[in-house]
C-alpha positions as CSV (number, residue, x, y, z in Angstrom):
1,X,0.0,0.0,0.0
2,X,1.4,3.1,-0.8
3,X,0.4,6.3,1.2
4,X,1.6,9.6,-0.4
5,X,0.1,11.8,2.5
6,X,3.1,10.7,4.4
7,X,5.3,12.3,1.6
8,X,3.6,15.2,1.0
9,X,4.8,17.0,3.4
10,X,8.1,16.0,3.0
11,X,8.0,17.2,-0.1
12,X,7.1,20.4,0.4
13,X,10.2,21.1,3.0
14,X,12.8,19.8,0.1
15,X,14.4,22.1,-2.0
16,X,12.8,20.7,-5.0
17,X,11.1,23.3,-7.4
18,X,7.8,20.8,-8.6
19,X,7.4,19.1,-5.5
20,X,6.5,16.3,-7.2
21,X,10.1,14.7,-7.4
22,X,10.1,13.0,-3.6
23,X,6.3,11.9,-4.4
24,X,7.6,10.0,-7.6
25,X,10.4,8.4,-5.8
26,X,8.5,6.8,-2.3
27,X,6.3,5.3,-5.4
28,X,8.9,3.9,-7.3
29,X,10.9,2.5,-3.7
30,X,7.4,1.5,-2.0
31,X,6.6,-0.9,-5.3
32,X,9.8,-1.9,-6.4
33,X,10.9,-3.1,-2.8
34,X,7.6,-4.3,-1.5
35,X,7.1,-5.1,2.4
36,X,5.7,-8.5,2.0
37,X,2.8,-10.2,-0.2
38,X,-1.1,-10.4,0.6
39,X,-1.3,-14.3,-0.1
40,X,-4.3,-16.4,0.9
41,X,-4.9,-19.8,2.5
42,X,-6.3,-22.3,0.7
43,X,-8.2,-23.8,3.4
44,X,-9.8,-21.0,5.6
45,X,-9.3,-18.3,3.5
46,X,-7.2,-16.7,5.8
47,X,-4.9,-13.5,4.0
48,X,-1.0,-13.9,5.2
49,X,1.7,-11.4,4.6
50,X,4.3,-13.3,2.9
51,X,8.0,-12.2,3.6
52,X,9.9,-14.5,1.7
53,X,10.6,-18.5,0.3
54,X,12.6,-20.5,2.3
55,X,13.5,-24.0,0.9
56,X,14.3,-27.1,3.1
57,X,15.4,-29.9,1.3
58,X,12.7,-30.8,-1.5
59,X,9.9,-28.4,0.0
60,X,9.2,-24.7,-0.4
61,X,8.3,-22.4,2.1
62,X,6.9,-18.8,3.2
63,X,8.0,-17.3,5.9
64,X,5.7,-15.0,7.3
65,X,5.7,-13.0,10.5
66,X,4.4,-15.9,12.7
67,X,5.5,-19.0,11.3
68,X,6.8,-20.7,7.5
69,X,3.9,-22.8,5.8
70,X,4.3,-25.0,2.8
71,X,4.2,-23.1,-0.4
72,X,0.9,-25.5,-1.5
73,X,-1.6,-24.6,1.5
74,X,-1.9,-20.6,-1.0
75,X,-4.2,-20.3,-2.9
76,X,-2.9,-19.2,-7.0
77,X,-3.1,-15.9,-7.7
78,X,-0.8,-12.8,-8.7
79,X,0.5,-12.4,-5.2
80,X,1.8,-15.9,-5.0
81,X,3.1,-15.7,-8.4
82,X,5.2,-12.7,-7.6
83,X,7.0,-14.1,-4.6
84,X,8.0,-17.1,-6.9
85,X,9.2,-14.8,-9.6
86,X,10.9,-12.7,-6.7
87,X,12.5,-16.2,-4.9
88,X,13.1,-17.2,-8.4
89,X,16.7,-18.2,-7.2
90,X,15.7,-19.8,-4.1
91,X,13.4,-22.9,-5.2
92,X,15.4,-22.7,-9.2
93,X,18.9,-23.9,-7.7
């Protein structure tokens, strides 16, 4: 989630004529180094953040903030499918 109320401000203090400089680079750092991943459980439905995959022998994990949990108890979607293009290293080696 980006918030650019936070950088408004901020933006107005710098000594950048438009203003609109700072605002364009917390987008670009808050989506190209995302916090963690939304993914959901396949059996309760239940909505995770994701950190990242962890492999252990043969298996593939998520590590969230609690706990890691096999990679198959998510649910497919584009969430999922950006933390295995992101750990593309991890579970590809």
């Amino acid at each position: 989630m980006i918030s650019i109320r936070n950088y408004e401000s901020a933006s107005n203090m710098g000594s950048s004529d438009d203003g609109y400089s700072s605002i364009e680079g917390a987008i670009r750092q808050s989506t190209e180094n995302p916090i963690g991943y939304e993914l959901t459980l396949l059996l309760d439905r239940k909505v995770v953040m994701g950190q990242t995959l962890i492999q252990r022998g043969e298996s593939l994990f998520v590590r969230t903030a609690e706990e890691e949990i096999p990679i198959y108890a998510f649910k497919m979607d584009n969430n999922l499918q950006r933390i295995l293009k992101d750990g593309y290293d991890i579970w590809n080696s």
